[in-house]
CHARMM internal coordinates of N, CA and C (Angstrom, degrees):
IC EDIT
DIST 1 N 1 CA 1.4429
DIST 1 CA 1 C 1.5204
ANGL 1 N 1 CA 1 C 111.46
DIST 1 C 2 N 1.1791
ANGL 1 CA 1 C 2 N 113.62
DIHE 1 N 1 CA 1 C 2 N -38.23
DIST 2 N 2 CA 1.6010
ANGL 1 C 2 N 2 CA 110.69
DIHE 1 CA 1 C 2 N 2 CA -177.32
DIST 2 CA 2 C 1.3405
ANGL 2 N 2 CA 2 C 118.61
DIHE 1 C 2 N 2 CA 2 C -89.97
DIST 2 C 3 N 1.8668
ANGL 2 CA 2 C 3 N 126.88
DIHE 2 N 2 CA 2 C 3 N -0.02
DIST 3 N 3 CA 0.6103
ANGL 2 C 3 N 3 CA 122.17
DIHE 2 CA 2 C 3 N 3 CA 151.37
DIST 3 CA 3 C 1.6794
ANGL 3 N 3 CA 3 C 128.72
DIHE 2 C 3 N 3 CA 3 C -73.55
DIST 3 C 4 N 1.5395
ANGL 3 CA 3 C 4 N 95.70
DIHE 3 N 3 CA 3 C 4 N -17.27
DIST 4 N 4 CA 1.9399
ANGL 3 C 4 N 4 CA 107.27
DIHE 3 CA 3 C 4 N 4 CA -170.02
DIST 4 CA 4 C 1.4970
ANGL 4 N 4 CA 4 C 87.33
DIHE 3 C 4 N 4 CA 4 C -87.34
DIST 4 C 5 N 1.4895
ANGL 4 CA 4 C 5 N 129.87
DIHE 4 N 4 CA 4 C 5 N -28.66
DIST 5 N 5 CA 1.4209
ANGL 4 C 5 N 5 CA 103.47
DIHE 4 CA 4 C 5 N 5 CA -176.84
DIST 5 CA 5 C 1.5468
ANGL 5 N 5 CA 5 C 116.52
DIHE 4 C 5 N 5 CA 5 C -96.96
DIST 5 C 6 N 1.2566
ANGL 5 CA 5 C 6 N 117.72
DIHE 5 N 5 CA 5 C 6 N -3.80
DIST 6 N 6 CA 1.5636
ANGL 5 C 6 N 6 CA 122.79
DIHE 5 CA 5 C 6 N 6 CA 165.46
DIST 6 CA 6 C 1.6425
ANGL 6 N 6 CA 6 C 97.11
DIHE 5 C 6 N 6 CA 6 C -54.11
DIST 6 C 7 N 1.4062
ANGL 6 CA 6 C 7 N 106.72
DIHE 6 N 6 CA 6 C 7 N -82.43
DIST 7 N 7 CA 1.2782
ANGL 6 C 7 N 7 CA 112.75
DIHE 6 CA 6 C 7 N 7 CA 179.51
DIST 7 CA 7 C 1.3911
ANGL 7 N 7 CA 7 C 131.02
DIHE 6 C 7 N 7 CA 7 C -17.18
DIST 7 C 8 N 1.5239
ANGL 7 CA 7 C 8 N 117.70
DIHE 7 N 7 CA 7 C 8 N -42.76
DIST 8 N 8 CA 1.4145
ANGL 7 C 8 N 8 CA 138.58
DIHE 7 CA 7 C 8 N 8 CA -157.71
DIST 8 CA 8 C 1.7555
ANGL 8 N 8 CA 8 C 81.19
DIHE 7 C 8 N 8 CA 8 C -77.29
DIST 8 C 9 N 1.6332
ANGL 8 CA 8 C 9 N 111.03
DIHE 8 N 8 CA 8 C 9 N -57.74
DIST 9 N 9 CA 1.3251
ANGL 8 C 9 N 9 CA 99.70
DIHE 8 CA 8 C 9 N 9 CA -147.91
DIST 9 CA 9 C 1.4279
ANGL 9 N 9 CA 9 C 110.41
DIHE 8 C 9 N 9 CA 9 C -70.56
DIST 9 C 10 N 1.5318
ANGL 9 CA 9 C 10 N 113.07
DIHE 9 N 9 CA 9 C 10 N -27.33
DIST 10 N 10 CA 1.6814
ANGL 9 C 10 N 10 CA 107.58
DIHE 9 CA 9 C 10 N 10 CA 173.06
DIST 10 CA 10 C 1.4615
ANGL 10 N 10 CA 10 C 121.70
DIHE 9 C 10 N 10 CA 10 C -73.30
DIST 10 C 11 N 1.3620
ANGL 10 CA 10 C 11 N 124.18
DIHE 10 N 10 CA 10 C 11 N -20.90
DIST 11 N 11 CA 1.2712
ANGL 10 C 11 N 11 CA 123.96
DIHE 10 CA 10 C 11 N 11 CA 142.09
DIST 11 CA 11 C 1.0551
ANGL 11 N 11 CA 11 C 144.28
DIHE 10 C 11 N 11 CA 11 C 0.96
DIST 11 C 12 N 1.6396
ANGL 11 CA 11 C 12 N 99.71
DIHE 11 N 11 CA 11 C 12 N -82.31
DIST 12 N 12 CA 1.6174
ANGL 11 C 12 N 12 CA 140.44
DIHE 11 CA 11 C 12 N 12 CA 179.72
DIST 12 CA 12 C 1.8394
ANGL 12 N 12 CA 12 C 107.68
DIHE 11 C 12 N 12 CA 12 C -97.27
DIST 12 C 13 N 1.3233
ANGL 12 CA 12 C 13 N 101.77
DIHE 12 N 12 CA 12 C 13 N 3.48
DIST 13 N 13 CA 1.3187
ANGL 12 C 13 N 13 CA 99.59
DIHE 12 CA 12 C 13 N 13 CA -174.67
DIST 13 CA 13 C 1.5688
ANGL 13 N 13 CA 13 C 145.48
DIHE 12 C 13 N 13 CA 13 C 57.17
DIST 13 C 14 N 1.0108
ANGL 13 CA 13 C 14 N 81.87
DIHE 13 N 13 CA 13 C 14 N 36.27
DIST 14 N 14 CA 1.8089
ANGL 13 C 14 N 14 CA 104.82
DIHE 13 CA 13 C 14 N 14 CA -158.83
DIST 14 CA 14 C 1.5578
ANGL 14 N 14 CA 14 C 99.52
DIHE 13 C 14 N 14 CA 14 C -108.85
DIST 14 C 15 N 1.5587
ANGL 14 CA 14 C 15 N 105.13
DIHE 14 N 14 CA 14 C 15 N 116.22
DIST 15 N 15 CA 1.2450
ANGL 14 C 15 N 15 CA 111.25
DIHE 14 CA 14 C 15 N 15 CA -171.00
DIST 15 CA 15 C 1.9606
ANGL 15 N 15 CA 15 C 109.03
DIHE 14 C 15 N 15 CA 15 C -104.73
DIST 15 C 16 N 1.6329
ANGL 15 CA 15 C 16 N 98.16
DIHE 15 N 15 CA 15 C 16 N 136.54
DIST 16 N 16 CA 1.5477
ANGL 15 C 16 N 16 CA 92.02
DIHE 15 CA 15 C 16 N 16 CA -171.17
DIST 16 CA 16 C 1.6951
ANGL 16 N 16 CA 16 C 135.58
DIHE 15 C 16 N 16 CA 16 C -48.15
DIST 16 C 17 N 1.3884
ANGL 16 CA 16 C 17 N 100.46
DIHE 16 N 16 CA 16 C 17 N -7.95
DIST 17 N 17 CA 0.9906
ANGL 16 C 17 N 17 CA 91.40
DIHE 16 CA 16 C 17 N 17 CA 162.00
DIST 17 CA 17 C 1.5877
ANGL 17 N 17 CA 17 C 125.27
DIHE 16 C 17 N 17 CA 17 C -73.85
DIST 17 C 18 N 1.4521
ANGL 17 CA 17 C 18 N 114.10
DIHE 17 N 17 CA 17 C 18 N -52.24
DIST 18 N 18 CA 1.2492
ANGL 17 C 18 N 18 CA 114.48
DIHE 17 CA 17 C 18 N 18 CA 161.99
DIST 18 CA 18 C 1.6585
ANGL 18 N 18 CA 18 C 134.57
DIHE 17 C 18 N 18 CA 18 C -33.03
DIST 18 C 19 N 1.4656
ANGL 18 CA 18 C 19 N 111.00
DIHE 18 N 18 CA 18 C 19 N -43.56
DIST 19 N 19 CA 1.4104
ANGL 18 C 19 N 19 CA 128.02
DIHE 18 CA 18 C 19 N 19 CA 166.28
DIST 19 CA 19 C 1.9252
ANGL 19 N 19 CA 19 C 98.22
DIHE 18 C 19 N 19 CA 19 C -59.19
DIST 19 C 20 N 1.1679
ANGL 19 CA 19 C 20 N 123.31
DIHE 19 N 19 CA 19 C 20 N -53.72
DIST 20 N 20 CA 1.3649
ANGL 19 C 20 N 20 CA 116.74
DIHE 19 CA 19 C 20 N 20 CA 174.29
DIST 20 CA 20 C 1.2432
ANGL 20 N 20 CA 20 C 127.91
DIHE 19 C 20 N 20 CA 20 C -37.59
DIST 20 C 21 N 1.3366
ANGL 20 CA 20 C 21 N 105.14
DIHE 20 N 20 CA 20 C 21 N -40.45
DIST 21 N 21 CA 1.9315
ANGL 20 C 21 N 21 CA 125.04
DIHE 20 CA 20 C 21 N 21 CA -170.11
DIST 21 CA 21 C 1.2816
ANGL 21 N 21 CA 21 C 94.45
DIHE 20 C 21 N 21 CA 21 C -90.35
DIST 21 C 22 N 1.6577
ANGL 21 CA 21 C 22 N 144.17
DIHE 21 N 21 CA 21 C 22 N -46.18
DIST 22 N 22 CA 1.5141
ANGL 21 C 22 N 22 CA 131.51
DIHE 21 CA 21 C 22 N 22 CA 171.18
DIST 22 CA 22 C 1.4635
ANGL 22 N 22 CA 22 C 106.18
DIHE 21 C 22 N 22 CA 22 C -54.63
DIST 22 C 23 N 0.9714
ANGL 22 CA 22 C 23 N 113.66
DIHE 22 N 22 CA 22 C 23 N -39.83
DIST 23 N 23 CA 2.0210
ANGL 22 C 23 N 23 CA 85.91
DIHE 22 CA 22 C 23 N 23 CA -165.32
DIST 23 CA 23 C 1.8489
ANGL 23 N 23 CA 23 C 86.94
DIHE 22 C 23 N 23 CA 23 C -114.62
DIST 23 C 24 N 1.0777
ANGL 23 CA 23 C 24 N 132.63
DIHE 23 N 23 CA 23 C 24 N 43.76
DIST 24 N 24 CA 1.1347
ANGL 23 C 24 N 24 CA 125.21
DIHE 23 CA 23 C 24 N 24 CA 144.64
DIST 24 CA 24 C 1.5003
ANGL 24 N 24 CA 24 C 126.83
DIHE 23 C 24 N 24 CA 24 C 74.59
DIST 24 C 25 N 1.5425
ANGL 24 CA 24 C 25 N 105.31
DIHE 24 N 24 CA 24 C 25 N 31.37
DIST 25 N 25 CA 1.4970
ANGL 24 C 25 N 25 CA 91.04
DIHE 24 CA 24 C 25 N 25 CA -179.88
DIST 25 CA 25 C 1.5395
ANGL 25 N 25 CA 25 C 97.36
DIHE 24 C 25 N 25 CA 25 C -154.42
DIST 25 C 26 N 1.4560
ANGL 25 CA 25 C 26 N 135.20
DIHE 25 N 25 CA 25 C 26 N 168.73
DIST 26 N 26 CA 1.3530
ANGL 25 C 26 N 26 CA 131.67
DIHE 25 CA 25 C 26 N 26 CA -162.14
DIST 26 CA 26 C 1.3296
ANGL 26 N 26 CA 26 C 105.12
DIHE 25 C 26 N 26 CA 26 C -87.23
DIST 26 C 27 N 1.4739
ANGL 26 CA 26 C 27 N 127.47
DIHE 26 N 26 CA 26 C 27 N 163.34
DIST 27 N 27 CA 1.0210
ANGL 26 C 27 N 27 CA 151.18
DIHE 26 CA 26 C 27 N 27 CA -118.18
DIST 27 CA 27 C 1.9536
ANGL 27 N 27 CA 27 C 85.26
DIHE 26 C 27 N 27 CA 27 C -101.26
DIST 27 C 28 N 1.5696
ANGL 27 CA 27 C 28 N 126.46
DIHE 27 N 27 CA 27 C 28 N -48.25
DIST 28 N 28 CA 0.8570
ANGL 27 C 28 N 28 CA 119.51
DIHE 27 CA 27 C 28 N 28 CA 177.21
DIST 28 CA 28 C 1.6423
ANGL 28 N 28 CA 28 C 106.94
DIHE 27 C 28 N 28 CA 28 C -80.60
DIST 28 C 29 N 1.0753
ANGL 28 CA 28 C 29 N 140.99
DIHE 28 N 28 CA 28 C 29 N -3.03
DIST 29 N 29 CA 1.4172
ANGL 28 C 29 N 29 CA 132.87
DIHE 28 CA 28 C 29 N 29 CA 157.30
DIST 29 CA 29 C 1.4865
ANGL 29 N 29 CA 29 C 113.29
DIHE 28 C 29 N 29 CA 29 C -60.14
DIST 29 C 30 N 1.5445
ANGL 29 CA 29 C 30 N 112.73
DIHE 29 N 29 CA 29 C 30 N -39.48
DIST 30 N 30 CA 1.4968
ANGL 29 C 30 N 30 CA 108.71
DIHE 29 CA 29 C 30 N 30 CA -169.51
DIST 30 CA 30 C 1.5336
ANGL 30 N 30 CA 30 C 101.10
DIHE 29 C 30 N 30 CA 30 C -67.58
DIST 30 C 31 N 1.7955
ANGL 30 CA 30 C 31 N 107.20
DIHE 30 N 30 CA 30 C 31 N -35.35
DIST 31 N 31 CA 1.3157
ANGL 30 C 31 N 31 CA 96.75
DIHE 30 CA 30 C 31 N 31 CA -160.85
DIST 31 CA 31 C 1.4401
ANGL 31 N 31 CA 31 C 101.75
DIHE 30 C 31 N 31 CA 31 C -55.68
DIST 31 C 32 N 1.1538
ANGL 31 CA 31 C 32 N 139.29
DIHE 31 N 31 CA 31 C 32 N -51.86
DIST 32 N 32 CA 1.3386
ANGL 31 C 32 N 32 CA 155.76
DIHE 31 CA 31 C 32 N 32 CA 166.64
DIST 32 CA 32 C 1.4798
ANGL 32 N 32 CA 32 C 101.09
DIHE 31 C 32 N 32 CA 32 C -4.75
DIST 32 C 33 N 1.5204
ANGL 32 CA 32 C 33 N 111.07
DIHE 32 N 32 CA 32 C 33 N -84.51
DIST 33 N 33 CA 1.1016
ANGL 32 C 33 N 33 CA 134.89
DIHE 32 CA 32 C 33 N 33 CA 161.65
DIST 33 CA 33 C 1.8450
ANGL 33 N 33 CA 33 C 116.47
DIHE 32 C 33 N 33 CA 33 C -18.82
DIST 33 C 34 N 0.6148
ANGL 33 CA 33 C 34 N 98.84
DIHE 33 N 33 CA 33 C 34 N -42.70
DIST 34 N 34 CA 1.7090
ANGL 33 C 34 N 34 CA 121.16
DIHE 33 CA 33 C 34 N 34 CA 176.15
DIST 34 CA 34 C 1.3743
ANGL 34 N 34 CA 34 C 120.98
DIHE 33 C 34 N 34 CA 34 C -79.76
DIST 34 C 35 N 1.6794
ANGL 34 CA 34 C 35 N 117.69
DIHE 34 N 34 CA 34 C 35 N -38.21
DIST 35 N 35 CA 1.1690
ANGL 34 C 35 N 35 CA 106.70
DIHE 34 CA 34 C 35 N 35 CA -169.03
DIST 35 CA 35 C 1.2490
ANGL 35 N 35 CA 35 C 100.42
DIHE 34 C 35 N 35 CA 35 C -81.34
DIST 35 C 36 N 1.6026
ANGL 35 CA 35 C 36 N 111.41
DIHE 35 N 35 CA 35 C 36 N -41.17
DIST 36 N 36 CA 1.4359
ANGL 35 C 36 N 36 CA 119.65
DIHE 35 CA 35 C 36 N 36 CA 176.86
DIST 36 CA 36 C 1.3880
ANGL 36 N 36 CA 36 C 130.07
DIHE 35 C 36 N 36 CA 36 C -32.12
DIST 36 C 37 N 1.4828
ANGL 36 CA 36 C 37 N 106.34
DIHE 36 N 36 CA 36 C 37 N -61.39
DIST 37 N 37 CA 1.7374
ANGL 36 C 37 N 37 CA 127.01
DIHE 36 CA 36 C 37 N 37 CA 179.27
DIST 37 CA 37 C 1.5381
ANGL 37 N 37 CA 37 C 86.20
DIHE 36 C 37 N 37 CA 37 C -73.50
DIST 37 C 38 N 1.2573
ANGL 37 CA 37 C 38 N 149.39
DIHE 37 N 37 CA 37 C 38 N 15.27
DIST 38 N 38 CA 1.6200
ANGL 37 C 38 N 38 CA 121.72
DIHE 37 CA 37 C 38 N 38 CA 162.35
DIST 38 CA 38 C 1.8499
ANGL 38 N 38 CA 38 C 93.65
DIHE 37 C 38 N 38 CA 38 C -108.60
DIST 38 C 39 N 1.1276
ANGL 38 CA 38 C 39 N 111.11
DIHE 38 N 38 CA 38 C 39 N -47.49
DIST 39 N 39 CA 1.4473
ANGL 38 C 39 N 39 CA 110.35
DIHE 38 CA 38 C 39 N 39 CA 158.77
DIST 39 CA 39 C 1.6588
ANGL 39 N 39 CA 39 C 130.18
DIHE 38 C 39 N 39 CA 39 C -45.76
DIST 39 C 40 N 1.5389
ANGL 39 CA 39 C 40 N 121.58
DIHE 39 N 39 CA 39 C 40 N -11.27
DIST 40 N 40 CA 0.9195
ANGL 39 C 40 N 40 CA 117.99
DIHE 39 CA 39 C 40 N 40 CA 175.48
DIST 40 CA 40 C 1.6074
ANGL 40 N 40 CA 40 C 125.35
DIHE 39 C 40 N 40 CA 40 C 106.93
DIST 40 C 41 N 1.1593
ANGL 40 CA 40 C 41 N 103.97
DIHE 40 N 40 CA 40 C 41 N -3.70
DIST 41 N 41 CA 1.8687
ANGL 40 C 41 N 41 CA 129.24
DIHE 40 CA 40 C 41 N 41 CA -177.91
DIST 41 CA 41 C 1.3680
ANGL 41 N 41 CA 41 C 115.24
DIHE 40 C 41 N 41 CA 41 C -100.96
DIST 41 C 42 N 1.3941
ANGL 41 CA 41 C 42 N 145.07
DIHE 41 N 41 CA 41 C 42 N 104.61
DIST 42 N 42 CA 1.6143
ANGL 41 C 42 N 42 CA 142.00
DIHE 41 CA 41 C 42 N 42 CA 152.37
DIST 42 CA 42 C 0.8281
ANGL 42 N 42 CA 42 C 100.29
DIHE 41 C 42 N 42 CA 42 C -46.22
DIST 42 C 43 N 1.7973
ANGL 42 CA 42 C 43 N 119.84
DIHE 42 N 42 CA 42 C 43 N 139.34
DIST 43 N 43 CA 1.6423
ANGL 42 C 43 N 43 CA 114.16
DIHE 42 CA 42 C 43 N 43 CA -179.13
DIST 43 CA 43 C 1.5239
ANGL 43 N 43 CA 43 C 95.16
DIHE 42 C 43 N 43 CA 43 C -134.54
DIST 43 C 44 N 1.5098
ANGL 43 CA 43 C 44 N 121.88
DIHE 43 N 43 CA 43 C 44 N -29.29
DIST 44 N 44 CA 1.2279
ANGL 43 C 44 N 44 CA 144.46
DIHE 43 CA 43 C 44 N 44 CA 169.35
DIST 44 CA 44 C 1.5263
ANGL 44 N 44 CA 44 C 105.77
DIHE 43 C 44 N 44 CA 44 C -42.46
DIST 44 C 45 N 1.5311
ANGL 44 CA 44 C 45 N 110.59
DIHE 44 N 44 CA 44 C 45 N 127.82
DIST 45 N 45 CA 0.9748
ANGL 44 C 45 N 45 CA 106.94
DIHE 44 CA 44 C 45 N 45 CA 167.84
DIST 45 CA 45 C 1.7978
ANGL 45 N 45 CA 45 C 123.15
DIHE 44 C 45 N 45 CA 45 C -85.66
DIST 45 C 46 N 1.0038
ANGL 45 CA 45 C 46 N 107.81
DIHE 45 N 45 CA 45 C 46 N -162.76
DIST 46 N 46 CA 1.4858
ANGL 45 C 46 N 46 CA 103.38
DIHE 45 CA 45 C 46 N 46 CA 178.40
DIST 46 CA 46 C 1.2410
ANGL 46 N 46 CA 46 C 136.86
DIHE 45 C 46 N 46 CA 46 C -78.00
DIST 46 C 47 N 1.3592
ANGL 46 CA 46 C 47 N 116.64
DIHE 46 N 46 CA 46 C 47 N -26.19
DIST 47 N 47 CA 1.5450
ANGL 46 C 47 N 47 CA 138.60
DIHE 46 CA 46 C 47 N 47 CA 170.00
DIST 47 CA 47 C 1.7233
ANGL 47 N 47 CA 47 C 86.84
DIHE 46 C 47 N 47 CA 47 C -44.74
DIST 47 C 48 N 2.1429
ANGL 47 CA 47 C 48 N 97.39
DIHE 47 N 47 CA 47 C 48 N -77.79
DIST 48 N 48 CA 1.5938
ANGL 47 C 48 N 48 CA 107.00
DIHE 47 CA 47 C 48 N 48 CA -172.13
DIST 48 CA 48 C 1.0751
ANGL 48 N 48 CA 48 C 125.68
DIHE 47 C 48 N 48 CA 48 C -13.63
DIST 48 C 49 N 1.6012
ANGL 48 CA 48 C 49 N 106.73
DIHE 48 N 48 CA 48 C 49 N -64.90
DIST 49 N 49 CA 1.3471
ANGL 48 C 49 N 49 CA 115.57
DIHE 48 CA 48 C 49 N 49 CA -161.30
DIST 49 CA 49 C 1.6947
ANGL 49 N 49 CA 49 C 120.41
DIHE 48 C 49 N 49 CA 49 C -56.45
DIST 49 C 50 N 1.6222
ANGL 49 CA 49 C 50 N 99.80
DIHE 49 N 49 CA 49 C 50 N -32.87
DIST 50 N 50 CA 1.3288
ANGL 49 C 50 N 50 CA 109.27
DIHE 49 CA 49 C 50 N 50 CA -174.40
DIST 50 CA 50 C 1.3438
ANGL 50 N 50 CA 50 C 103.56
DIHE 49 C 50 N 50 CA 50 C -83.52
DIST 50 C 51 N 1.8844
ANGL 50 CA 50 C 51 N 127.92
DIHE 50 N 50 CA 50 C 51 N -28.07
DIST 51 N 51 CA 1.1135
ANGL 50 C 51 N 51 CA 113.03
DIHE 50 CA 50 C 51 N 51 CA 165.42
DIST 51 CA 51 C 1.6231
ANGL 51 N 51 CA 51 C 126.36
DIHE 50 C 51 N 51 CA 51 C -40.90
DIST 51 C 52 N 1.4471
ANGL 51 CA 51 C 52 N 99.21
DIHE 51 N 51 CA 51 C 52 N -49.24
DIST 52 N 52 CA 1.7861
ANGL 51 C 52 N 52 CA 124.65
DIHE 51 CA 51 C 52 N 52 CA -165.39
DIST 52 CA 52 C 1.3813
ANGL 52 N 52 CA 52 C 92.92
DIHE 51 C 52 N 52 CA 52 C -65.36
DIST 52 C 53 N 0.8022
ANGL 52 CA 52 C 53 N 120.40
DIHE 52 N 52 CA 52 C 53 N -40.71
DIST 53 N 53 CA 2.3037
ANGL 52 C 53 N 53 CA 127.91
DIHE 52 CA 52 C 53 N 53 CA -166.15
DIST 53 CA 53 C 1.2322
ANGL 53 N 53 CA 53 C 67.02
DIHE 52 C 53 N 53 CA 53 C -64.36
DIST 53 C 54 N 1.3870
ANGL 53 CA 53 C 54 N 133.45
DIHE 53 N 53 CA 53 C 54 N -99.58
DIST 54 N 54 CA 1.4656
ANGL 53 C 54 N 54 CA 126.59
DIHE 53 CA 53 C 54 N 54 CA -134.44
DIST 54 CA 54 C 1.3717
ANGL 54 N 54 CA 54 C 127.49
DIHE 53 C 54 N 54 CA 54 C -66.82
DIST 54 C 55 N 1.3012
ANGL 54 CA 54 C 55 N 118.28
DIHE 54 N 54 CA 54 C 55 N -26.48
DIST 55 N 55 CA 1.4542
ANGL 54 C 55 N 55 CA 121.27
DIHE 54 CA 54 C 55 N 55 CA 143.63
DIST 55 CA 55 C 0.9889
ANGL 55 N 55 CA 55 C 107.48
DIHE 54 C 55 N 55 CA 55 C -52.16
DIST 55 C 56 N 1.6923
ANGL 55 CA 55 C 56 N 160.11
DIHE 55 N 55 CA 55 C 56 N -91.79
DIST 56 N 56 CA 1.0412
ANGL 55 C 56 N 56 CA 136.00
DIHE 55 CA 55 C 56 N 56 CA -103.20
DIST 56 CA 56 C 1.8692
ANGL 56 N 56 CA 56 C 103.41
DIHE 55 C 56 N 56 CA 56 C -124.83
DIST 56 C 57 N 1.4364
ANGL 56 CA 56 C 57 N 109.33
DIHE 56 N 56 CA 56 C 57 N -15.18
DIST 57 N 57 CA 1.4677
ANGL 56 C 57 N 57 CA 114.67
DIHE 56 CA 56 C 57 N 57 CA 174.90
DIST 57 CA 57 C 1.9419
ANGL 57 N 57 CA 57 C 94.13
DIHE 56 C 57 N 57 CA 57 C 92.57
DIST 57 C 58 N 0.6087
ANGL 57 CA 57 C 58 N 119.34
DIHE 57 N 57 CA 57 C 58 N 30.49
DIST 58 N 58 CA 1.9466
ANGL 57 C 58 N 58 CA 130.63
DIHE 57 CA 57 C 58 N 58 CA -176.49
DIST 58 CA 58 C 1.2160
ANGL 58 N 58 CA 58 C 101.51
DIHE 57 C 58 N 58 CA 58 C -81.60
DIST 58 C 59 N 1.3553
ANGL 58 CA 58 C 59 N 121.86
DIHE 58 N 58 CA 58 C 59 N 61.94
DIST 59 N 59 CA 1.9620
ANGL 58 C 59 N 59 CA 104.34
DIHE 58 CA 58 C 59 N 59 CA 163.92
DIST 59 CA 59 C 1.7103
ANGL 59 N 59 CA 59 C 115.71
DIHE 58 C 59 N 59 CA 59 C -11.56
DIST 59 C 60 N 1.5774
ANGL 59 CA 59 C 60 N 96.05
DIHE 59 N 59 CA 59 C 60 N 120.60
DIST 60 N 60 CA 1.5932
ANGL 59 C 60 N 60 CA 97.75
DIHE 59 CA 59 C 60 N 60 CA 174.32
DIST 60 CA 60 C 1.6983
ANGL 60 N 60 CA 60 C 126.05
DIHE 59 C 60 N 60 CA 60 C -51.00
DIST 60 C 61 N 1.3325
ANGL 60 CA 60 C 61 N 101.25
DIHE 60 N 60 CA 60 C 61 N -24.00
DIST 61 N 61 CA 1.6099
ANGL 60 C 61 N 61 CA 98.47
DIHE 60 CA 60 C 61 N 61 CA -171.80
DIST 61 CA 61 C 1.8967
ANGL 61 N 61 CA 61 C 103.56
DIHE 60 C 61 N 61 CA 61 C -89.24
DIST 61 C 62 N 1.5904
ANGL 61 CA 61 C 62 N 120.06
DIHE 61 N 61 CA 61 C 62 N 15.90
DIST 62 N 62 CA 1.3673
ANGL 61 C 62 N 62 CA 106.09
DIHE 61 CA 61 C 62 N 62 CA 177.34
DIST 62 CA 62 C 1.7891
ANGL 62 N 62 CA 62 C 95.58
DIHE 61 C 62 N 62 CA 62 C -92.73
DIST 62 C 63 N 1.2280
ANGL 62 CA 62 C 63 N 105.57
DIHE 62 N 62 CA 62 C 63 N -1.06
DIST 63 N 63 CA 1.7174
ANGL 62 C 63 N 63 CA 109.57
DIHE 62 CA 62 C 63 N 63 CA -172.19
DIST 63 CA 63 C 1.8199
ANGL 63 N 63 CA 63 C 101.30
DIHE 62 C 63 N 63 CA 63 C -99.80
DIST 63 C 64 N 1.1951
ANGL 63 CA 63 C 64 N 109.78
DIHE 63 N 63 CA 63 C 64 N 6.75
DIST 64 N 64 CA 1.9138
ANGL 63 C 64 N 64 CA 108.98
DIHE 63 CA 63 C 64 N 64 CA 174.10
DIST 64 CA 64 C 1.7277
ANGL 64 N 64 CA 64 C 106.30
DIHE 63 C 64 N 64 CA 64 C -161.91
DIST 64 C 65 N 1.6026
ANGL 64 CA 64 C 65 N 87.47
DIHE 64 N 64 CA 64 C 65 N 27.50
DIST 65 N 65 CA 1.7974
ANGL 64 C 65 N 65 CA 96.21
DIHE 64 CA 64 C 65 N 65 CA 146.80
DIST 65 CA 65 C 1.2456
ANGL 65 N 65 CA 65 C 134.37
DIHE 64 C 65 N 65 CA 65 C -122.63
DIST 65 C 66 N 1.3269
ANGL 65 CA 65 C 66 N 143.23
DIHE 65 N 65 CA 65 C 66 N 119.88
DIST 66 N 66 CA 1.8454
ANGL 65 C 66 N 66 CA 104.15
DIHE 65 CA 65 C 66 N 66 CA 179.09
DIST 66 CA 66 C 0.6764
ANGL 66 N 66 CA 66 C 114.64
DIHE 65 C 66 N 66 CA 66 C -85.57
END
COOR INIT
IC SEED 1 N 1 CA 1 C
IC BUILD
């Protein structure tokens, strides 16, 4: 999953900090957020996730499949 959303964001050009400031939390929270979901943990809450879907075009179910 965190490889499909790396991808998404260089894509669309959307740099993590920016993704930080859409769903509302600092830049080292996302990392958080990030290390987790590469480790295997959703940490994102629900607002996030739907933030991140709509930024990045991420079908919701690649975020509660592995």
């Amino acid at each position: 999953m965190l490889e499909i959303l790396n991808n998404s964001l260089k894509e669309k050009n959307i740099k993590k900090n920016e993704l930080s400031n859409k769903i509302g939390c600092t830049r080292q929270n996302l990392h958080y957020h990030l290390k987790n979901l590469k480790d295997g943990r959703l940490t994102f809450n629900l607002e996030q996730i739907k933030i991140i879907k709509d930024v990045t075009n991420i079908d919701l179910l690649y975020f509660f499949t592995n």
